[in-house]
DRENGU-658330 format. One record per atom (N, C-alpha, C): residue in one letter; x, z, y negated. Coordinates in steps of 0.05 Angstrom, whole numbers, plus 5000, padded with zeros to 4 digits. Each point is the difference from the previous one (the first is absolute). Layout:
BEGIN
AXZY...
END
This chain:
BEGIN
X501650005024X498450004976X501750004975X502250195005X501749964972X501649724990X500649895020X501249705002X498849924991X496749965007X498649764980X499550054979X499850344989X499050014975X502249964983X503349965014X501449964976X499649674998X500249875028X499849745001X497949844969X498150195007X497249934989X500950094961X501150204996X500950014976X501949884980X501649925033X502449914990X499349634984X497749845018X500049844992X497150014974X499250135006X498249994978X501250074961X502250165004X501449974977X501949705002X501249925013X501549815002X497449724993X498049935006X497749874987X499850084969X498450254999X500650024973X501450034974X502949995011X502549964982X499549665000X499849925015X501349624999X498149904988X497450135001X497449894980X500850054973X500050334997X500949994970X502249864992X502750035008X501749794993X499449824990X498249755024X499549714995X497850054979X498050124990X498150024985X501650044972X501450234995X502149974974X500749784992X502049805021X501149804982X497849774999X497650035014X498149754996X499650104972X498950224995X499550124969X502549904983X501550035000X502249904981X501649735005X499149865014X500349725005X497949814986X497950075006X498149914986X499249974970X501450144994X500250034968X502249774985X501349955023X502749814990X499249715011X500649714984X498849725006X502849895017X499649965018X501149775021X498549775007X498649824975X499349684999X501849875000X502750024992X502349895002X500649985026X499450145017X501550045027X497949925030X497049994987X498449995023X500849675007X500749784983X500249815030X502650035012X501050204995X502350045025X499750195017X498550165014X499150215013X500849915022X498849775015X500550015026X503149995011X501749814976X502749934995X500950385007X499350064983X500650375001X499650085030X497950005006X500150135030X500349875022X501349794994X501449775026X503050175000X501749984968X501950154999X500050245001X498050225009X500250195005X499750045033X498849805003X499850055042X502349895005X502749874987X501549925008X502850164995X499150164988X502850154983X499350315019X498350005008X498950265026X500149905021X500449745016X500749955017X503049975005X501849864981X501950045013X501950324980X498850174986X500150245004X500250205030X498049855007X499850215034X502149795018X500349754997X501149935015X503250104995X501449974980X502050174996X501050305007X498050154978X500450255007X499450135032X498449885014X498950065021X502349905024X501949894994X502049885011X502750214991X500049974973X502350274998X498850335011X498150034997X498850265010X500750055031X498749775013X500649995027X502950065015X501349854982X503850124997X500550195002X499450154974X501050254994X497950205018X497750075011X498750195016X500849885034X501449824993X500450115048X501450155007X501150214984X501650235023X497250174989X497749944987X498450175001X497949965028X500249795008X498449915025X500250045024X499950355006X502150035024X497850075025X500650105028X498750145006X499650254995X497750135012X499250254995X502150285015X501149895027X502150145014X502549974982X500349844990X502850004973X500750254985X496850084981X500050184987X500150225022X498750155014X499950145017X503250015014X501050004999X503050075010X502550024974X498549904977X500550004982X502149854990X500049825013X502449724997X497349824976X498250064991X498949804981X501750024966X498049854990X501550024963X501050284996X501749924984X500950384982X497849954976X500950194980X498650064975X502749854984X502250015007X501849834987X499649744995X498349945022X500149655002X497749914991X498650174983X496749884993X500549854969X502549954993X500149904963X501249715014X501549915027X500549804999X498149865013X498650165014X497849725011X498349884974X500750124982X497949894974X502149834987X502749945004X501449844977X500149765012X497449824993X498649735000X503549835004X500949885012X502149874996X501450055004X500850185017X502550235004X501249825036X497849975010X501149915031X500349695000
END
């Protein structure tokens, strides 16, 4: 019961933060003219599905790099041959291997 009621809390604030958020800047977007810019919109969000795709395709490639000594088995840790606490700043330096 307690699981779901945080479950259940947890996303019901997480809904109502991203509403208010997105409701703010519609309020203060709207106030400002982008006629200059509406016949380029779609131009806009072609280059935005494309600049998030190969975003993930990159980073999701260096990430993959740097977290495989995080990909171990579970008997690893348990004998305690897994990661140190020393080694948790290099699996994050994107470029390093």
């Amino acid at each position: 019961m307690g699981v779901v009621l945080v479950a259940a809390v947890f996303g019901a604030v997480t809904i109502g933060t991203m509403l208010a958020v997105v409701m703010t800047m519609r309020a203060g977007l709207i106030r400002l003219s982008f006629a200059a810019f509406e016949r380029y919109t779609h131009a806009f969000a072609d280059a935005t599905i494309l600049l998030c795709g190969l975003a993930i395709q990159f980073l999701g490639q260096q990430l993959r790099r740097a977290l495989t000594p995080v990909i171990l088995s579970p008997d690893v840790f348990c004998r305690g041959e897994g990661p140190q606490p020393r080694d948790f700043m290099a699996w994050f330096q994107l470029g390093q291997r």
